[in-house]
Jmol script that loads the backbone (N, CA, C; Angstrom):
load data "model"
ATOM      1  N   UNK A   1     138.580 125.616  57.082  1.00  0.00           N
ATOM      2  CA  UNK A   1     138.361 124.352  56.407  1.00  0.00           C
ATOM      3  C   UNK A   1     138.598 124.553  54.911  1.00  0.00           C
ATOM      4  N   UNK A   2     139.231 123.626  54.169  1.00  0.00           N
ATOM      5  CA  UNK A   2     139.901 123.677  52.816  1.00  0.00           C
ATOM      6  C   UNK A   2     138.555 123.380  51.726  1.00  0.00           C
ATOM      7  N   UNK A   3     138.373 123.666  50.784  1.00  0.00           N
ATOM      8  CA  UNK A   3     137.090 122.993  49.579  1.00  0.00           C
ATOM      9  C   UNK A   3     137.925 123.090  48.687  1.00  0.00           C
ATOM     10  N   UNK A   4     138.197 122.190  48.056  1.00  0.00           N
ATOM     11  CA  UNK A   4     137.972 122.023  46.656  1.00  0.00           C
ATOM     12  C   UNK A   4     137.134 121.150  45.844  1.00  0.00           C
ATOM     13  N   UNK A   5     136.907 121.766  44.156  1.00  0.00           N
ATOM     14  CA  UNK A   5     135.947 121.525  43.245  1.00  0.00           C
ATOM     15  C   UNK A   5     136.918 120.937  42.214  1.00  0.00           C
ATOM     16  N   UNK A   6     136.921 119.691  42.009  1.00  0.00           N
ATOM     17  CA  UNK A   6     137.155 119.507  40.370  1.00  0.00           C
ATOM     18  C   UNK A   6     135.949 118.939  39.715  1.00  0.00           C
ATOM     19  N   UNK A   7     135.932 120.050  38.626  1.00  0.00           N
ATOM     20  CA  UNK A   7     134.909 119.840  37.657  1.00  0.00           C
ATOM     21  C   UNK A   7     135.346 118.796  36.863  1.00  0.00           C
ATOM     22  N   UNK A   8     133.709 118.020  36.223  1.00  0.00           N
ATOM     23  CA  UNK A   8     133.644 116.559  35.172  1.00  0.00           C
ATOM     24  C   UNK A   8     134.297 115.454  35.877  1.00  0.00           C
ATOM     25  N   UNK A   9     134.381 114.712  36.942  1.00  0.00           N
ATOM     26  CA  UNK A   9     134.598 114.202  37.809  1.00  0.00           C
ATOM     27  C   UNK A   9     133.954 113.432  38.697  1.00  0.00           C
ATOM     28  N   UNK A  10     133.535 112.144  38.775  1.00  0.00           N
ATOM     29  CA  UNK A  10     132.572 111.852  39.484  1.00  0.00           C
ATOM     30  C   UNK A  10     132.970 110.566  39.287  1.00  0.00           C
ATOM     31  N   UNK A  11     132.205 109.985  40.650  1.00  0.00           N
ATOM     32  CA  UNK A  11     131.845 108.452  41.069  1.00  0.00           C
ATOM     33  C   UNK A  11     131.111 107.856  40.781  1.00  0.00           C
ATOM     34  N   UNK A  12     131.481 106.884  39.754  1.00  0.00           N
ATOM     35  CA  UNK A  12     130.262 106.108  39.295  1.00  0.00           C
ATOM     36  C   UNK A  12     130.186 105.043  39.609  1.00  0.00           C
ATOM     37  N   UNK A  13     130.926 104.293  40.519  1.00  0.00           N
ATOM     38  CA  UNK A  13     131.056 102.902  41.462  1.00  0.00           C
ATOM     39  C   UNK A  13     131.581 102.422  41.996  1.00  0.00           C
ATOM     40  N   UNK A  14     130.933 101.626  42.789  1.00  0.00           N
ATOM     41  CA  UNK A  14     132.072 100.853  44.151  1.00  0.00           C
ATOM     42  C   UNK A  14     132.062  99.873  44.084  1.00  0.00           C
ATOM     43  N   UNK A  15     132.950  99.043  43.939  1.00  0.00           N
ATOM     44  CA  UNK A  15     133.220  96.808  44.178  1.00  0.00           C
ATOM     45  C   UNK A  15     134.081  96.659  45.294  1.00  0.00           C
ATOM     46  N   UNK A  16     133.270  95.679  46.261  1.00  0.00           N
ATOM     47  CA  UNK A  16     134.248  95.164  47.230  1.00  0.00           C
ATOM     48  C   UNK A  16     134.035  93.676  46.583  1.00  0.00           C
ATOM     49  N   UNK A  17     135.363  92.883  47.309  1.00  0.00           N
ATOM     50  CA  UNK A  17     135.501  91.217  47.162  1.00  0.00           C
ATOM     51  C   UNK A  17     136.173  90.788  48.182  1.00  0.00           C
ATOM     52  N   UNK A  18     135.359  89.772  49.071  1.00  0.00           N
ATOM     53  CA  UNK A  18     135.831  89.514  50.039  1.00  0.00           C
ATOM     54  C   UNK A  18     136.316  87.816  49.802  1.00  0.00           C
ATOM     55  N   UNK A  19     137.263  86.968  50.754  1.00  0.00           N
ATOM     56  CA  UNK A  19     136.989  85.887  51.039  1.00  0.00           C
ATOM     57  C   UNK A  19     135.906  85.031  51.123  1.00  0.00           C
ATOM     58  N   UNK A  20     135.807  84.099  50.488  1.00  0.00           N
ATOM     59  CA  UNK A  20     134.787  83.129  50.761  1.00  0.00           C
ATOM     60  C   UNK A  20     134.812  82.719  52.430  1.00  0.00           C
ATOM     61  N   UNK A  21     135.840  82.100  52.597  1.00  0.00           N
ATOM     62  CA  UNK A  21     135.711  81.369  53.851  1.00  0.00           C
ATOM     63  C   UNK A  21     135.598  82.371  55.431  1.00  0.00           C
ATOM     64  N   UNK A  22     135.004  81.957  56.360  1.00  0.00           N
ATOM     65  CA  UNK A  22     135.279  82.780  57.579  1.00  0.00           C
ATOM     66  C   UNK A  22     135.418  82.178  58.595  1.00  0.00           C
ATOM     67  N   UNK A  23     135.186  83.161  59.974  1.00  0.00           N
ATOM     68  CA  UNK A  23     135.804  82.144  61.252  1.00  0.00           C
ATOM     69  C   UNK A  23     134.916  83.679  62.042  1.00  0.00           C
ATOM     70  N   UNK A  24     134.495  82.506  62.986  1.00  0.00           N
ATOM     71  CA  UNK A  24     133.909  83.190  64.006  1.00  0.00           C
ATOM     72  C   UNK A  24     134.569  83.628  64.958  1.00  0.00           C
ATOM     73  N   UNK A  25     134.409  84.920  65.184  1.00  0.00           N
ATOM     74  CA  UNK A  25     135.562  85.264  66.387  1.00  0.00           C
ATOM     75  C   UNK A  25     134.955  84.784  67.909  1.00  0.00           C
ATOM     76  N   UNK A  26     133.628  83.756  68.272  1.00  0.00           N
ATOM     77  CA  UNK A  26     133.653  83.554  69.201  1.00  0.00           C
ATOM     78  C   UNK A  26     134.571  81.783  69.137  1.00  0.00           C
ATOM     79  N   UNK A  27     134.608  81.628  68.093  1.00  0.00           N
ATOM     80  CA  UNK A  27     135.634  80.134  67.690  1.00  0.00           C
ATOM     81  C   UNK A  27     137.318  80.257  67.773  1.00  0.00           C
ATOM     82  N   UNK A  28     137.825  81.722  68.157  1.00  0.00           N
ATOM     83  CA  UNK A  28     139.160  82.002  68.271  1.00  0.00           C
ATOM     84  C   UNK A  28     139.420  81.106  69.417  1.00  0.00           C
ATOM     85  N   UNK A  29     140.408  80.412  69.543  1.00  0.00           N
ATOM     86  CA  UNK A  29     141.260  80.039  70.226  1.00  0.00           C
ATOM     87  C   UNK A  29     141.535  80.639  71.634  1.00  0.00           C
ATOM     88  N   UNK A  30     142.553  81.970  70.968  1.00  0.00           N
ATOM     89  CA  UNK A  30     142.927  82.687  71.946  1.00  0.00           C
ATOM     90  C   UNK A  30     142.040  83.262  73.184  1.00  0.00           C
ATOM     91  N   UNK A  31     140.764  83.346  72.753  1.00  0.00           N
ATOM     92  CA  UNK A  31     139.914  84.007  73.707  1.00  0.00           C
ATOM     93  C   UNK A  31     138.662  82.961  74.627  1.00  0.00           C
ATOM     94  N   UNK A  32     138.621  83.124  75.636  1.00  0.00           N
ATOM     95  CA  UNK A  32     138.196  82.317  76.235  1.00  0.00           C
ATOM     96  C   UNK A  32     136.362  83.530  75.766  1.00  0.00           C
ATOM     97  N   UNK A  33     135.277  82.289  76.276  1.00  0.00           N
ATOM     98  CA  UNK A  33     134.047  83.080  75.419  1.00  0.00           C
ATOM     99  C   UNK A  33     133.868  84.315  76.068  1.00  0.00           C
ATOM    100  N   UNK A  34     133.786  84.322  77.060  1.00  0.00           N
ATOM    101  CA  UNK A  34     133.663  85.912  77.765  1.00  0.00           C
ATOM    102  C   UNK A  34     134.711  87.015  77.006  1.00  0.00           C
ATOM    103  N   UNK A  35     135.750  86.308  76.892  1.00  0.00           N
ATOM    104  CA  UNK A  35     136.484  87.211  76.235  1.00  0.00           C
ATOM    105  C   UNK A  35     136.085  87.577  74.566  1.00  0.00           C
ATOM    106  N   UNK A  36     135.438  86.698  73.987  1.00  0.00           N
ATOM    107  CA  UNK A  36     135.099  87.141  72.354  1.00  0.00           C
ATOM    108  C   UNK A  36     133.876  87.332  72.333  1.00  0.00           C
ATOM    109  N   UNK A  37     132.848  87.699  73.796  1.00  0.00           N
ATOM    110  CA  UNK A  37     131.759  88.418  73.635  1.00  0.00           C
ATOM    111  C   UNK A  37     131.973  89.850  74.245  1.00  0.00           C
ATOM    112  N   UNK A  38     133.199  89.837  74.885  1.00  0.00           N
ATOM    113  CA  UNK A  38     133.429  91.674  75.076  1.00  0.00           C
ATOM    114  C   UNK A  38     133.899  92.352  73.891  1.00  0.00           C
ATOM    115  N   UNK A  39     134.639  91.583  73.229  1.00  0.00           N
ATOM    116  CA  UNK A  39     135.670  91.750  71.424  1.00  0.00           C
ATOM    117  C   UNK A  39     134.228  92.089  70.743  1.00  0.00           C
ATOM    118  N   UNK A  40     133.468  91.053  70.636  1.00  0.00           N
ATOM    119  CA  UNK A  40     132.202  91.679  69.641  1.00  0.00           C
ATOM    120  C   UNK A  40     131.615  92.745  70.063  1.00  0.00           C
ATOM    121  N   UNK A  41     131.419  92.935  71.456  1.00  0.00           N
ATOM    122  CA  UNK A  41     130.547  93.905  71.480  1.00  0.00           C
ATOM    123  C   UNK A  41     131.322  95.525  71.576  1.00  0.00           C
ATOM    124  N   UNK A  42     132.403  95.127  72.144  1.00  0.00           N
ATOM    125  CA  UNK A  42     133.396  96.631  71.769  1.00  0.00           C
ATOM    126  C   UNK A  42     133.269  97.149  70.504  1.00  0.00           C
ATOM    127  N   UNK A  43     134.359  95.744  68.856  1.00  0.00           N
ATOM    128  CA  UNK A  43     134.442  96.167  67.636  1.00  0.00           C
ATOM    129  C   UNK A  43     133.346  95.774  66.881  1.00  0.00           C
ATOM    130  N   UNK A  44     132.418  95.361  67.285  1.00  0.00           N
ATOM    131  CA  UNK A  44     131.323  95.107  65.841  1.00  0.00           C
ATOM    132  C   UNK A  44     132.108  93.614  65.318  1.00  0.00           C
ATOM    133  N   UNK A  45     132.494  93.167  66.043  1.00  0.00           N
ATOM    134  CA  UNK A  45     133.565  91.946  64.777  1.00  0.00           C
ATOM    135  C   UNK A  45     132.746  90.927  65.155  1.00  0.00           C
ATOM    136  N   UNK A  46     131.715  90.369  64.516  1.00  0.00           N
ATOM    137  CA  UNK A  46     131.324  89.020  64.651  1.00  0.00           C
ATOM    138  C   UNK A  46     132.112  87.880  64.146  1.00  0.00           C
ATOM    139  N   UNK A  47     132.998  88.059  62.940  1.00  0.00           N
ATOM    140  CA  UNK A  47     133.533  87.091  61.980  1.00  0.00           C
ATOM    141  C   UNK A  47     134.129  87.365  61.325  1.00  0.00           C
ATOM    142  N   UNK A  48     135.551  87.246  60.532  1.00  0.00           N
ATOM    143  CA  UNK A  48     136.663  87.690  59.981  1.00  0.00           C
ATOM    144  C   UNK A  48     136.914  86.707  58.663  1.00  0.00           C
ATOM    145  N   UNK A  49     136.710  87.438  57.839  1.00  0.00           N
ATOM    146  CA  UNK A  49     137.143  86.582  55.925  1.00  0.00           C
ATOM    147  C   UNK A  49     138.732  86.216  56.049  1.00  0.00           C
ATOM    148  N   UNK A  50     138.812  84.907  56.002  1.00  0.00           N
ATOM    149  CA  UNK A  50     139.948  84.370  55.795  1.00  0.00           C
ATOM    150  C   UNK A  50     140.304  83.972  54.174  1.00  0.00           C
ATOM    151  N   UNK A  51     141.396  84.468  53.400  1.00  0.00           N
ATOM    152  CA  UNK A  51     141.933  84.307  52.253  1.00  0.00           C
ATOM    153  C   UNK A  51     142.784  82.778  52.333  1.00  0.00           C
ATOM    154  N   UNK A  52     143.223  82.619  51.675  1.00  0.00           N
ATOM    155  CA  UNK A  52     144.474  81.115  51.564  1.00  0.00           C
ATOM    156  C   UNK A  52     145.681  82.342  51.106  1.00  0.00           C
ATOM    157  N   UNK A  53     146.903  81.314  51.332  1.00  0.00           N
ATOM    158  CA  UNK A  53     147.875  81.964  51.457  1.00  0.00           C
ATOM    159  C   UNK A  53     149.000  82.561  49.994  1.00  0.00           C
ATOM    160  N   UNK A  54     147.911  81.912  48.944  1.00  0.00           N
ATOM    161  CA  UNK A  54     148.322  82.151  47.834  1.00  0.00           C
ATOM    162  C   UNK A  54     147.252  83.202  47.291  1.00  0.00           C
ATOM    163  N   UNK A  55     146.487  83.828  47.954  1.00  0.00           N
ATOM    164  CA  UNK A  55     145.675  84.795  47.440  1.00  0.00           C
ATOM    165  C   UNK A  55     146.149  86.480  48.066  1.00  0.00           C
ATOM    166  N   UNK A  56     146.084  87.466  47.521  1.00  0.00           N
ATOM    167  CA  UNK A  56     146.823  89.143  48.083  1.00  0.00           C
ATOM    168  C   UNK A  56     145.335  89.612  47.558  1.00  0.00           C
ATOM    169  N   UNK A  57     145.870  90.804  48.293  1.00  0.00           N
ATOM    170  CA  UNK A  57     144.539  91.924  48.438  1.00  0.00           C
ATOM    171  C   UNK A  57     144.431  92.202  46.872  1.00  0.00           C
ATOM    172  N   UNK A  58     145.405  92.100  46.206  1.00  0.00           N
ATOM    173  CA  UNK A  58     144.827  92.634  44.417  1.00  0.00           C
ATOM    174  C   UNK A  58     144.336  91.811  43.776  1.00  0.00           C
ATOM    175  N   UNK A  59     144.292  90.340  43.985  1.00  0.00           N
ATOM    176  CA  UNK A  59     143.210  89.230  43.512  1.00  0.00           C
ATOM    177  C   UNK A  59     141.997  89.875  44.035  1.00  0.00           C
ATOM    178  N   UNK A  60     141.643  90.180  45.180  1.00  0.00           N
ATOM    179  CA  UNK A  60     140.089  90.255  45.237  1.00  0.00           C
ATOM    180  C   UNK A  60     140.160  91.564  45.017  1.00  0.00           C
ATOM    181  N   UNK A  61     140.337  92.573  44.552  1.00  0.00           N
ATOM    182  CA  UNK A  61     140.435  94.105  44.342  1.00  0.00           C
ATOM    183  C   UNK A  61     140.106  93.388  42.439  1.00  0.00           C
ATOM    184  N   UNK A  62     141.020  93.033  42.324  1.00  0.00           N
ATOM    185  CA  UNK A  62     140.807  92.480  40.290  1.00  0.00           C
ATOM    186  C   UNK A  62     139.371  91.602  40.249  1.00  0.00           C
ATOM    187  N   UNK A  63     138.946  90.977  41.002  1.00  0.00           N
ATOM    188  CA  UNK A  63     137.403  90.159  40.642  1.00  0.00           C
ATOM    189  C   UNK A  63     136.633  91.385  40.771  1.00  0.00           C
ATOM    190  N   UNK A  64     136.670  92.367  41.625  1.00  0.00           N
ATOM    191  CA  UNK A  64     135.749  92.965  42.315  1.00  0.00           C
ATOM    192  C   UNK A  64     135.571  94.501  41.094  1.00  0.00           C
ATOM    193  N   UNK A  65     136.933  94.714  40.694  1.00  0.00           N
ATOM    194  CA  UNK A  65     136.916  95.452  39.359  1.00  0.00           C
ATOM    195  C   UNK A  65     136.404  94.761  38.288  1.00  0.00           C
ATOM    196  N   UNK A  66     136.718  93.445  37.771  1.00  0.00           N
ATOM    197  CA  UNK A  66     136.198  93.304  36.581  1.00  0.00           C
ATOM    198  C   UNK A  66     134.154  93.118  36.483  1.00  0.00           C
ATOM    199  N   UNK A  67     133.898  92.590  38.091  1.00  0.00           N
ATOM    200  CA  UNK A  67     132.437  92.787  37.937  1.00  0.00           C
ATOM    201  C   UNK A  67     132.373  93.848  38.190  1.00  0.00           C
ATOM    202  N   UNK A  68     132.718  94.944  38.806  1.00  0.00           N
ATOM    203  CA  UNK A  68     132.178  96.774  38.471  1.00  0.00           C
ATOM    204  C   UNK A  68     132.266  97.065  36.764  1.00  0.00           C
ATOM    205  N   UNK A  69     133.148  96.418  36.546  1.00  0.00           N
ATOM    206  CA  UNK A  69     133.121  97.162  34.719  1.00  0.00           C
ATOM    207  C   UNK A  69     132.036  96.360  34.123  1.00  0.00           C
ATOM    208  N   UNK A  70     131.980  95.101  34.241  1.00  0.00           N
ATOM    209  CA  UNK A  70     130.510  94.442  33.457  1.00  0.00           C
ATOM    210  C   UNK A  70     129.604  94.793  33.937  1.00  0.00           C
ATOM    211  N   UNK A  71     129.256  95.212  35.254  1.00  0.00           N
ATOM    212  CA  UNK A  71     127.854  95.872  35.638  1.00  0.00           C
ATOM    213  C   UNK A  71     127.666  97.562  35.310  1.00  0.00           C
ATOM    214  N   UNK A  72     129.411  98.037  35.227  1.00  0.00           N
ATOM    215  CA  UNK A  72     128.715  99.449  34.347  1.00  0.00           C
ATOM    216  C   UNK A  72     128.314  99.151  33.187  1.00  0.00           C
ATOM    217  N   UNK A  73     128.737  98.299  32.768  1.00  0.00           N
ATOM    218  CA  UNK A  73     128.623  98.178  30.871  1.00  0.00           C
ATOM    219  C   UNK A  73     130.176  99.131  30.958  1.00  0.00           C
ATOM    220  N   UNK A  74     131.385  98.880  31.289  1.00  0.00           N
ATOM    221  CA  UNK A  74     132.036  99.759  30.806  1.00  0.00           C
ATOM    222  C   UNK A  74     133.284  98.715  30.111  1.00  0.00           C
ATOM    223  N   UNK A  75     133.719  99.850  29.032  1.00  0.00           N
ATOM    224  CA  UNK A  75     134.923  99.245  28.469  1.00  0.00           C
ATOM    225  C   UNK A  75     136.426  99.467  29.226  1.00  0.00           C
ATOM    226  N   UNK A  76     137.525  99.258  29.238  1.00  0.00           N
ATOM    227  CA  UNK A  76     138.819  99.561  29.878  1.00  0.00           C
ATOM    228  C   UNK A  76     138.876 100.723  29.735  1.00  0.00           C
ATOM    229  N   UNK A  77     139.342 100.983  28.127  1.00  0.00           N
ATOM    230  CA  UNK A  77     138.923 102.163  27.769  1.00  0.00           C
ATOM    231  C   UNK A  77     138.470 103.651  28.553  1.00  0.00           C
ATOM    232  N   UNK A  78     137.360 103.336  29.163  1.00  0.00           N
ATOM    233  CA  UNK A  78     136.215 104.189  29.701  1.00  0.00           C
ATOM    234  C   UNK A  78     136.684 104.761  31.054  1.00  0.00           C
ATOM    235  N   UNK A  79     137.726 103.524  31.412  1.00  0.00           N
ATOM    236  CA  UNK A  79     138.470 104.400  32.907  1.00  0.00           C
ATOM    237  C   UNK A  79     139.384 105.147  33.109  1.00  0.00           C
ATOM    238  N   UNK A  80     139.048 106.416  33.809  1.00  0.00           N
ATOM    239  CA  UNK A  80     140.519 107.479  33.603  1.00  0.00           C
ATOM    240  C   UNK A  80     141.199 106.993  34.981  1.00  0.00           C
ATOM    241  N   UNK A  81     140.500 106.926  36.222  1.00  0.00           N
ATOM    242  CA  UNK A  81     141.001 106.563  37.586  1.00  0.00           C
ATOM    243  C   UNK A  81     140.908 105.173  37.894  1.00  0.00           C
ATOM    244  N   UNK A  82     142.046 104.689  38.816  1.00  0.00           N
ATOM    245  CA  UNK A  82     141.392 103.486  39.575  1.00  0.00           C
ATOM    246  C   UNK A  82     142.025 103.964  41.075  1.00  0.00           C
ATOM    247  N   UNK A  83     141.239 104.335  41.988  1.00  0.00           N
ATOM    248  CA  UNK A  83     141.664 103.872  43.737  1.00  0.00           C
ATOM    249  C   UNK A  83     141.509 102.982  44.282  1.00  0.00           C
ATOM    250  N   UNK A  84     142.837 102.181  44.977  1.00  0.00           N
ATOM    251  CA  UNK A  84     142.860 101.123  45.685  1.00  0.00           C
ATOM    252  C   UNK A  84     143.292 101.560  46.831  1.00  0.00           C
ATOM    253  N   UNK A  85     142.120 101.144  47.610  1.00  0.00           N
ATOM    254  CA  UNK A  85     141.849 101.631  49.308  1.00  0.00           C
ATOM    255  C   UNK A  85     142.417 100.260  49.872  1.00  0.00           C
ATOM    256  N   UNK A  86     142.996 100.339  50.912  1.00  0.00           N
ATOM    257  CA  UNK A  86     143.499  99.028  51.860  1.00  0.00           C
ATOM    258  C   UNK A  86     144.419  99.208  53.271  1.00  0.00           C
ATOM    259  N   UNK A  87     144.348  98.687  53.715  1.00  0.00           N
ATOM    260  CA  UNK A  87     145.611  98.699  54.897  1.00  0.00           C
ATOM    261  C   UNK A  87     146.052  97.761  54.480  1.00  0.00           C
ATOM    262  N   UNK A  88     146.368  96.873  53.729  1.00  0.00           N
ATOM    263  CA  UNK A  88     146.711  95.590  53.112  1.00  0.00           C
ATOM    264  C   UNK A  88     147.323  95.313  52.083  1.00  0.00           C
ATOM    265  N   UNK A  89     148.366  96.582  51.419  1.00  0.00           N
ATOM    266  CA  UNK A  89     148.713  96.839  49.957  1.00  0.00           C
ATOM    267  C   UNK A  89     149.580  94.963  49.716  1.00  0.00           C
ATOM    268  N   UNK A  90     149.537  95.207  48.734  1.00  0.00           N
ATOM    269  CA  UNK A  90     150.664  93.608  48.200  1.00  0.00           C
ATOM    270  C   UNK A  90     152.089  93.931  48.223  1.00  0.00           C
ATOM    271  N   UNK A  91     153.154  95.034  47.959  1.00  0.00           N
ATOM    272  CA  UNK A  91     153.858  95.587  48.243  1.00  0.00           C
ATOM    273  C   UNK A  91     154.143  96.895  48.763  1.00  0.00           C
ATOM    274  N   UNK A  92     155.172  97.489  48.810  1.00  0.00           N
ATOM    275  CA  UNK A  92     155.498  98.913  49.147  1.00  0.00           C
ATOM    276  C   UNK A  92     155.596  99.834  48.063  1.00  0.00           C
ATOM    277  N   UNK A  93     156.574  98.993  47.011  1.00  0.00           N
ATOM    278  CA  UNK A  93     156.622  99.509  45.244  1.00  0.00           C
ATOM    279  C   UNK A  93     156.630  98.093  44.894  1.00  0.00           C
ATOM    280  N   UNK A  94     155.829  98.271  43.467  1.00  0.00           N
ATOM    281  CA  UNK A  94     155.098  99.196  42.690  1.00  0.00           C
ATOM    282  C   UNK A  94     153.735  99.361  44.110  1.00  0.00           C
ATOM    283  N   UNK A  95     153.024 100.611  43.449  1.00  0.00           N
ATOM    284  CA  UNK A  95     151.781 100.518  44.158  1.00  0.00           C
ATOM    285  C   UNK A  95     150.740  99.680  43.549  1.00  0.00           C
ATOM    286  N   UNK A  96     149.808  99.326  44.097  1.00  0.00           N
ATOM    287  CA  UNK A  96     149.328  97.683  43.975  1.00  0.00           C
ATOM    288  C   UNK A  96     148.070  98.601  42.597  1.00  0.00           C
ATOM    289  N   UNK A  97     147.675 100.011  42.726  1.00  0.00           N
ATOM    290  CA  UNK A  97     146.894 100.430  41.749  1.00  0.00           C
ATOM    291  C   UNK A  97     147.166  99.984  41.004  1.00  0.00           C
ATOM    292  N   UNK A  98     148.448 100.659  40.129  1.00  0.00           N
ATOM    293  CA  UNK A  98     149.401 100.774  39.493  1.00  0.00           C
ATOM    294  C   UNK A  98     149.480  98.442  38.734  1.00  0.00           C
ATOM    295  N   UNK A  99     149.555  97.519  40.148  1.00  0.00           N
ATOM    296  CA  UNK A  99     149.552  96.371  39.537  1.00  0.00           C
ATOM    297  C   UNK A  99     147.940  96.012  38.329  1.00  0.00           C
ATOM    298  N   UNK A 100     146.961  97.049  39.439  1.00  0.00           N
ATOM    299  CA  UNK A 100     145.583  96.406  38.645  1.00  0.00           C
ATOM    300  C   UNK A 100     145.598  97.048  37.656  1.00  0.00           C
ATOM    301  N   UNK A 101     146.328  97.846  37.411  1.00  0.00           N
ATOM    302  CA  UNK A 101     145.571  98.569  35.559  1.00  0.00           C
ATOM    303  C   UNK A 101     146.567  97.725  34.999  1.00  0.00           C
ATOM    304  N   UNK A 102     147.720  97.281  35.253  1.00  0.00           N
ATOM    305  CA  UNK A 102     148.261  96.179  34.279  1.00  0.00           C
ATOM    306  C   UNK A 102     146.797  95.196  34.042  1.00  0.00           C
ATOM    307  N   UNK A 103     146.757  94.318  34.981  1.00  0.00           N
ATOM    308  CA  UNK A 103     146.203  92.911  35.280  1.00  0.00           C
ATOM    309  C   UNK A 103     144.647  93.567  34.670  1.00  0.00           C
ATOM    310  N   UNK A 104     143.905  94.685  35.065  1.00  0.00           N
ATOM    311  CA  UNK A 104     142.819  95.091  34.228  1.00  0.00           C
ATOM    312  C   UNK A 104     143.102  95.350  32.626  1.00  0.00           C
ATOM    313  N   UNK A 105     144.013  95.810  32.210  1.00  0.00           N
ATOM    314  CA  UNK A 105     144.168  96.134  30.881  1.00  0.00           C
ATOM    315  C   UNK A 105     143.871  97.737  30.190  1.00  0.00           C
ATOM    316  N   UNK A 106     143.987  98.547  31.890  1.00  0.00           N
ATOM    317  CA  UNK A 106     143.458  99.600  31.812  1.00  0.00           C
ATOM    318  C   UNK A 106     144.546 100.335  30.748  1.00  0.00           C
ATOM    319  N   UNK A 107     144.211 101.542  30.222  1.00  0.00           N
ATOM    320  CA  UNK A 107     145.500 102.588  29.511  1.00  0.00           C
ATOM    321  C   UNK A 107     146.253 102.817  30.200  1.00  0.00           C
ATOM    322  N   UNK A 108     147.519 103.230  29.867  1.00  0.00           N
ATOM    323  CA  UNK A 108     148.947 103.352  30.228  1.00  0.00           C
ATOM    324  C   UNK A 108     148.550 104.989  31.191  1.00  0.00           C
ATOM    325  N   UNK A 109     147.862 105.953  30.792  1.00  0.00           N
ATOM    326  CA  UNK A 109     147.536 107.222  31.223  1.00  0.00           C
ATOM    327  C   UNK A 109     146.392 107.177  32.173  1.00  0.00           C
ATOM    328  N   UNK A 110     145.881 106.351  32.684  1.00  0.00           N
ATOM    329  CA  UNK A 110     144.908 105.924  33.887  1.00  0.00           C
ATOM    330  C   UNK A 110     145.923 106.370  35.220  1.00  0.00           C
ATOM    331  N   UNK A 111     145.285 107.400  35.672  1.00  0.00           N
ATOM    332  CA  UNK A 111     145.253 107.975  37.050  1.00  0.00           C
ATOM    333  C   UNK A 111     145.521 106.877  38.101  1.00  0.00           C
ATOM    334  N   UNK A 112     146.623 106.224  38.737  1.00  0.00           N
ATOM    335  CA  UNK A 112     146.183 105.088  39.558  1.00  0.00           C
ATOM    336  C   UNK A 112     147.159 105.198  41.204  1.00  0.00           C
ATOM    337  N   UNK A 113     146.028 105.425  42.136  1.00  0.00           N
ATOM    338  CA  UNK A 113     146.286 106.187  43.240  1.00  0.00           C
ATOM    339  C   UNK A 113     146.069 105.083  44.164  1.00  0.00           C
ATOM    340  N   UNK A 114     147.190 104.775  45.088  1.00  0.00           N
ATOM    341  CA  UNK A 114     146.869 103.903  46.592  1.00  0.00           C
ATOM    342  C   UNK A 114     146.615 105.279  48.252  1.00  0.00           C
ATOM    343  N   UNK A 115     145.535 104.498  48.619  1.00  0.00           N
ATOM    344  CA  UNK A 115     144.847 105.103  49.755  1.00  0.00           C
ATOM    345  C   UNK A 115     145.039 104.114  50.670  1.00  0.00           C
ATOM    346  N   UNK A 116     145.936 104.087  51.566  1.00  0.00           N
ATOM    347  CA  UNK A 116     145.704 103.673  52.949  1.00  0.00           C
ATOM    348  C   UNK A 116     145.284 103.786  54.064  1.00  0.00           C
TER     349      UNK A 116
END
end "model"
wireframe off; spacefill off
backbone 0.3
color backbone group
């Protein structure tokens, strides 16, 4: 098994942002109810956040950053990294990190890594 240590390095917070609106997966269509009470009880999925079609995963990734920086008290400044986790990137290139430190105002030398 592999370890590595990088020293001065650390996590100092997490923001998710989801959809307002949702839908019950026993209200799907496709599934007759027997069928979206075996779906829940297999995946855990009670209900699924629906976006509108003019909204991408880096709108709610950018709300969800700018309240992590007002609840650190932090300035742009202050960030060396940003990771954007998703199965849902907005494109292929650029990487969608890479879009939020524009749209954040982060420094040009900010570390900015996509995790899928």
């Amino acid at each position: 098994m592999a370890y590595i240590q990088i020293d001065k390095v650390g996590l100092k917070g997490i923001a998710v942002c989801v959809p307002k609106t949702s839908e019950e997966t026993t209200s799907l269509s496709f599934f007759s109810n027997e069928e979206s009470q075996k779906f829940i009880m297999v995946t855990g999925v009670k209900r699924r956040r629906i976006s509108n079609s003019e909204t991408c995963t880096s709108d709610l990734c950018y709300h969800a950053a700018k309240n992590l920086l007002k609840d650190l008290r932090w300035a742009t400044d202050d960030v060396d990294c940003i990771n954007f986790v998703t199965q849902t990137f907005d494109y292929i290139l650029p990487a969608t990190s890479c879009i939020l430190q524009h749209r954040l105002g982060l420094k040009q030398d900010v570390l900015a890594l996509d995790i899928s």
